[in-house]
N, C-alpha and C positions, 0 to 999 in steps of 0.2 A: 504494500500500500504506500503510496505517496501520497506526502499529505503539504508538500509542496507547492506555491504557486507554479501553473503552467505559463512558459510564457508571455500570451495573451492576458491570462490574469495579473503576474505580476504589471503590465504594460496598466493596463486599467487601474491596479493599487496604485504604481507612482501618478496616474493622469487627477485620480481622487486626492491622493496626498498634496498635490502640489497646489488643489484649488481651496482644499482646506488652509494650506500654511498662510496662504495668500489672504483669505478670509477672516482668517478665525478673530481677527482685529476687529472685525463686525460684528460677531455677535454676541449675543445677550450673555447673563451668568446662566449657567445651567440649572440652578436651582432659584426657585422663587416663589412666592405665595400664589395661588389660585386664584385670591379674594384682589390682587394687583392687576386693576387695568392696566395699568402703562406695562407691567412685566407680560402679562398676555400679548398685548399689542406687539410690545417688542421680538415674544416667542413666533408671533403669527408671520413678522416681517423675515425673523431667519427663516422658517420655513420656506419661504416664499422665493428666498434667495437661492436655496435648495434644491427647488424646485426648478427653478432655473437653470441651474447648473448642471441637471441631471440627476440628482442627489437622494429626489426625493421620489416615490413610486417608483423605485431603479427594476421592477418587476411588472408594471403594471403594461398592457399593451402600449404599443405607441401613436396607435389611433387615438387612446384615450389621454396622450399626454405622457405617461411612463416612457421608458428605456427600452422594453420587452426586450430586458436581459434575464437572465437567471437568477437562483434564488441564493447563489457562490458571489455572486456580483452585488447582491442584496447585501449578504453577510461580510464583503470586505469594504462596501461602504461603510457598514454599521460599526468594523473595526477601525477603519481610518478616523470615523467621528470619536471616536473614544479614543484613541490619540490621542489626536488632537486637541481633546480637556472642553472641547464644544456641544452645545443641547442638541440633539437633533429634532425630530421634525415634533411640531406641539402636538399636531392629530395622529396619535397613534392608532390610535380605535378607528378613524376614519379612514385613514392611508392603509394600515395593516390589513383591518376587518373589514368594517362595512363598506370600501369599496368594492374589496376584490367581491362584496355578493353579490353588489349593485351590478360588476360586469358578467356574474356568474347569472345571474335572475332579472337584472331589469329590461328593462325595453329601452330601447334606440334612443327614445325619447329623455327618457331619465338618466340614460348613459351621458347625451349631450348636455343637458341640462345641469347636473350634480357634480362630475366628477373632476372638471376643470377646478371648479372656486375650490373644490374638497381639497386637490390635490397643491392647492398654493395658497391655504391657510386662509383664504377669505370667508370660508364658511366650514365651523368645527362642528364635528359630529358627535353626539353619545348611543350609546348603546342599550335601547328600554326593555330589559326582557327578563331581569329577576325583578320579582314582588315578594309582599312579606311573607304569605305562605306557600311559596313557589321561589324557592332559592335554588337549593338542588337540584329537585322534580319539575325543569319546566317548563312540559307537559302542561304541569297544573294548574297552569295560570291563570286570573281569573279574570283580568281586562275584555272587556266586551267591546268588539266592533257590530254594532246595529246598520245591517244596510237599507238605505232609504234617500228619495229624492237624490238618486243619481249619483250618489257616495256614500258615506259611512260617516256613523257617530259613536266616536269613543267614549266610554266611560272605564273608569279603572285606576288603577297608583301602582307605581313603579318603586322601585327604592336601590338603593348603593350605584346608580347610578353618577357617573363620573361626567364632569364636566358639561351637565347639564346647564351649568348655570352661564355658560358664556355660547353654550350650544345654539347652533341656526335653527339643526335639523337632527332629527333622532330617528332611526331604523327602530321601529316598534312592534310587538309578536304579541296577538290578540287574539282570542277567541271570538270565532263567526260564526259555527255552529257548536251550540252545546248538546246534541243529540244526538253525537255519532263517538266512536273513542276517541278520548283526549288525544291524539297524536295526528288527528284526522281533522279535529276541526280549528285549524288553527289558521292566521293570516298574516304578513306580513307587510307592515305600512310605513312611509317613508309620512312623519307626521314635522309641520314648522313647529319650535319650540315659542316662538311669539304666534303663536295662533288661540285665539279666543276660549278661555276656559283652561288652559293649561298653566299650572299653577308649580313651581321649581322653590322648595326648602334644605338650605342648606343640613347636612349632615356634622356637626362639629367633633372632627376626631380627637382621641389624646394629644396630639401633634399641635394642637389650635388650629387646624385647616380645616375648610369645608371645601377637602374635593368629592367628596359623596354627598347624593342629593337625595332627597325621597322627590316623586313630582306626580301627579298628579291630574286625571283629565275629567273634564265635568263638563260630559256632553259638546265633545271636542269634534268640528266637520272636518272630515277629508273626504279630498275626488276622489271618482275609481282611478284616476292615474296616478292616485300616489301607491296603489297596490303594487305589490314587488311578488313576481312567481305566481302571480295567481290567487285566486282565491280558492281558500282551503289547504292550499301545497307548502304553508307558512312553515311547517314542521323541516321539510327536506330544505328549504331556505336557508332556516334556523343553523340547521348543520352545518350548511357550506361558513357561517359567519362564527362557530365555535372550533370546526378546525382552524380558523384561520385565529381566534384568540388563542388559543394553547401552541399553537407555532408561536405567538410575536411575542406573549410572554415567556416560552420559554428561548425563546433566540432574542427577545430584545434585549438581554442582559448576560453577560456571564457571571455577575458576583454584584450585580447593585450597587459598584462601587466598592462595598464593603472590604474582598479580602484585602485589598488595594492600600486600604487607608489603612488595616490591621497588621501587615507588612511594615507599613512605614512607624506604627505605632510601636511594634516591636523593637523595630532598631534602634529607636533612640531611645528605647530603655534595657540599660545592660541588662536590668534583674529578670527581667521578662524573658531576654532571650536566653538565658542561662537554666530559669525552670523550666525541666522536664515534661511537667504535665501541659503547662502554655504550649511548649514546642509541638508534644503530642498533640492536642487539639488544635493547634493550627495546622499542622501535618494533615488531620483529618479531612479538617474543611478543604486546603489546597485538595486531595486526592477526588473529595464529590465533587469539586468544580470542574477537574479533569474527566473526569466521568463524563457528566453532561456535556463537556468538549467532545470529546471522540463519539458519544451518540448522536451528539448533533454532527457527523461529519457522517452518519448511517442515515440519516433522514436528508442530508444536502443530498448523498448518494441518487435517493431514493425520488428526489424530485426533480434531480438532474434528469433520473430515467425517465419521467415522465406521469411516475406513481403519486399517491396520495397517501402520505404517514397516518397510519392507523390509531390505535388508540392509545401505542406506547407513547407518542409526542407526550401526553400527558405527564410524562414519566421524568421530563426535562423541568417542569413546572416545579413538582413535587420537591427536585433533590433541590432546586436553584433556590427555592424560598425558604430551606430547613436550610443550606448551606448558606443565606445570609443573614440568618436567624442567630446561628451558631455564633458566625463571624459578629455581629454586633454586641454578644451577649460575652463573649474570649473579649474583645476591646473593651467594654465595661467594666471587665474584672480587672483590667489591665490599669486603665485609665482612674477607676475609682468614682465614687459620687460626680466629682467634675465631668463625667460623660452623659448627665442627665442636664447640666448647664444650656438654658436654650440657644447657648453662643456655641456650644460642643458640635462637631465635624457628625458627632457617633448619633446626638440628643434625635435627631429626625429620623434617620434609618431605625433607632431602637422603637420609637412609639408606629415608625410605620409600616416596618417589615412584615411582623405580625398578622398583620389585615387580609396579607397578597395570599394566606393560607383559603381565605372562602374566594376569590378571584378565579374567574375561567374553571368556575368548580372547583371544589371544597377540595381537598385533601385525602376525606375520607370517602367519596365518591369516586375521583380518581385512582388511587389505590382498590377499590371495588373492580372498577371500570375493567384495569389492568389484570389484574387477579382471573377476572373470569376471561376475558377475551386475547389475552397471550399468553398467561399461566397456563390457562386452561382448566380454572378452580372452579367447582362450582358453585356456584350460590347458596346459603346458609337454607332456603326454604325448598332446593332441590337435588335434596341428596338422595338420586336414586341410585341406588347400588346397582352396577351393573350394564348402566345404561349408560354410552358412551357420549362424552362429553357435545361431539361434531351433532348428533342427534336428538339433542337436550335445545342446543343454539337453533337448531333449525327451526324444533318447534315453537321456539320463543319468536325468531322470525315470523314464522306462520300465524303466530297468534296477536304478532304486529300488524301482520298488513291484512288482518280480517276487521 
């Protein structure tokens, strides 16, 4: 295996390095409050620059404005920005996810329409499809689209929704029929967040940030052209925009910054790097970040060939947010009370790391997920002795699409 640039790749890292070095004098800090217009504003303009540069959708077709490069070309921009010490692009959920569904599911119209401003920060996107008793499961949702005079009328509440508050437009997953199975009657709507009735309360995390929102719709109109895939097929939509969150979380990061700053924290304290047990437990985290490296080099494989990573992607999520869990908790011990300091490098990653555990699916559903569909485990309520796993899955299929 090489795991070498070819090339062409290396040719394209130095064509990206050089527009970053040249750049990076431009842009914003990488970190900033949510609740900061002018830090928004200013995140929306680097993007924008990005955009321009090629920088930004480097995957996306090129009819739609992307590079329709590959997903190698994806990850060594994502490397060069990290280099570089620069934010990349503000709309992650919109660039990452809810484009590529819009170009998987919309029509021509919505394609022309959306994915230009999406793709150069003039219009940010969130993501409306956990509620409060449909986080996990969701299926379960219970948002109701009523159609009538010519479109549809929302009612319903959303919650942990990100970036709702500075959001244009939301990709929204609502219930059109209740009288068929939950998986069946579901709908996918492209809804404006200033549209009449919708209603955005901030979420205040330990962090003092309100980047989650609960929001809210009371009797909310949209056309039939804001439907995305159809109506009713909102479920197989829904898929195409959750593999694409468990890719981008688990390739938007390799360590949250954390091991990074846990490294440097180490070295300038002799005592730290001398104890054994510190060495061990940063030894550990370094090895799960290695891990998620070389898997994520089985899935670049795998999309270079043309495939679609299954359900282990999820598997990158899982080690990436325990491994900067760990790392902020080894810097704590290290650092002392002053890493709870709101001025502390550590104090933000420790109150926010936490959170990314229910993100793109809980923890404990992802571990489920995997367990049964590439362990080959089966499910706690169907232990049949005897009965081969392949033939268990099947009839759980069949008893899906009935």
């Amino acid at each position: 295996m090489d795991l070498n640039d070819t090339p062409q790749q290396a040719e394209y890292r130095e064509k990206v390095r050089t527009w970053l070095d040249a750049h990076k004098g431009e842009a914003p800090p990488r970190n900033g409050h949510s609740d900061d217009t002018a830090y928004i504003d200013s995140r929306r303009a680097w993007q924008r620059k990005l955009a321009e540069a090629g920088l930004a959708g480097v995957s996306w077709p090129t009819e739609y404005g992307g590079q329709g490069l590959g997903p190698i070309e994806q990850v060594i921009v994502n490397q060069e920005i990290s280099r570089a010490q620069v934010p990349g692009i503000l709309d992650v959920i919109g660039i990452g996810m809810l484009g590529p569904t819009i170009i998987a599911h919309g029509s021509e119209e919505q394609k022309s329409r959306y994915l230009a401003p999406m793709l150069h920060g003039d219009e940010v996107w969130c993501q409306l499809f956990s509620e409060p008793a449909a986080g996990s499961d969701l299926a379960a949702i219970q948002t109701r689209a009523r159609q009538e005079n010519g479109g549809f009328t929302l009612n319903g509440q959303k919650v942990w929704t990100t970036n709702a508050q500075f959001a244009s437009f939301g990709l929204l997953l609502a219930r059109t029929d209740a009288d068929v199975p939950k998986h069946k009657g579901l709908t996918m709507f492209i809804v404006p967040m200033d549209a009449e009735g919708v209603t955005v309360r901030g979420l205040r995390q330990i962090s003092g940030e309100a980047e989650f929102n609960e929001v809210f719709f009371d009797d909310v109109k949209v056309d039939d052209d804001g439907v995305v895939g159809g109506v009713g097929n909102g479920w197989g939509t829904a898929l195409t925009t959750l593999m694409f969150e468990r890719l981008t979380i688990g390739f938007g990061s390799e360590n949250y910054g954390s091991s990074a700053r846990l490294a440097e924290t180490i070295s300038k304290d002799a005592a730290a790097g001398r104890d054994s047990d510190i060495r061990q437990r940063f030894g550990e985290i370094v090895a799960e970040l290695l891990a998620v490296r070389f898997n994520g080099y089985r899935v670049l494989t795998m999309l270079q060939r043309g495939q679609i990573p299954g359900t282990e992607a999820g598997l990158a999520k899982v080690t990436l947010v325990n491994a900067g869990i760990a790392a902020t908790d080894l810097g704590a011990d290290i650092v002392g009370p002053d890493a709870l300091e709101s001025d502390s490098e550590w104090s933000y990653l420790i109150s926010f790391l936490p959170g990314l555990k229910s993100a793109g699916g809980t923890e404990a559903i992802l571990r489920n997920t995997i367990g049964e569909r590439v362990l080959g485990l089966p499910p706690e309520p169907r232990l049949d002795k005897g009965v081969p796993f392949s033939e268990l899955r099947a009839k759980e299929k069949e008893a899906l699409a009935s």
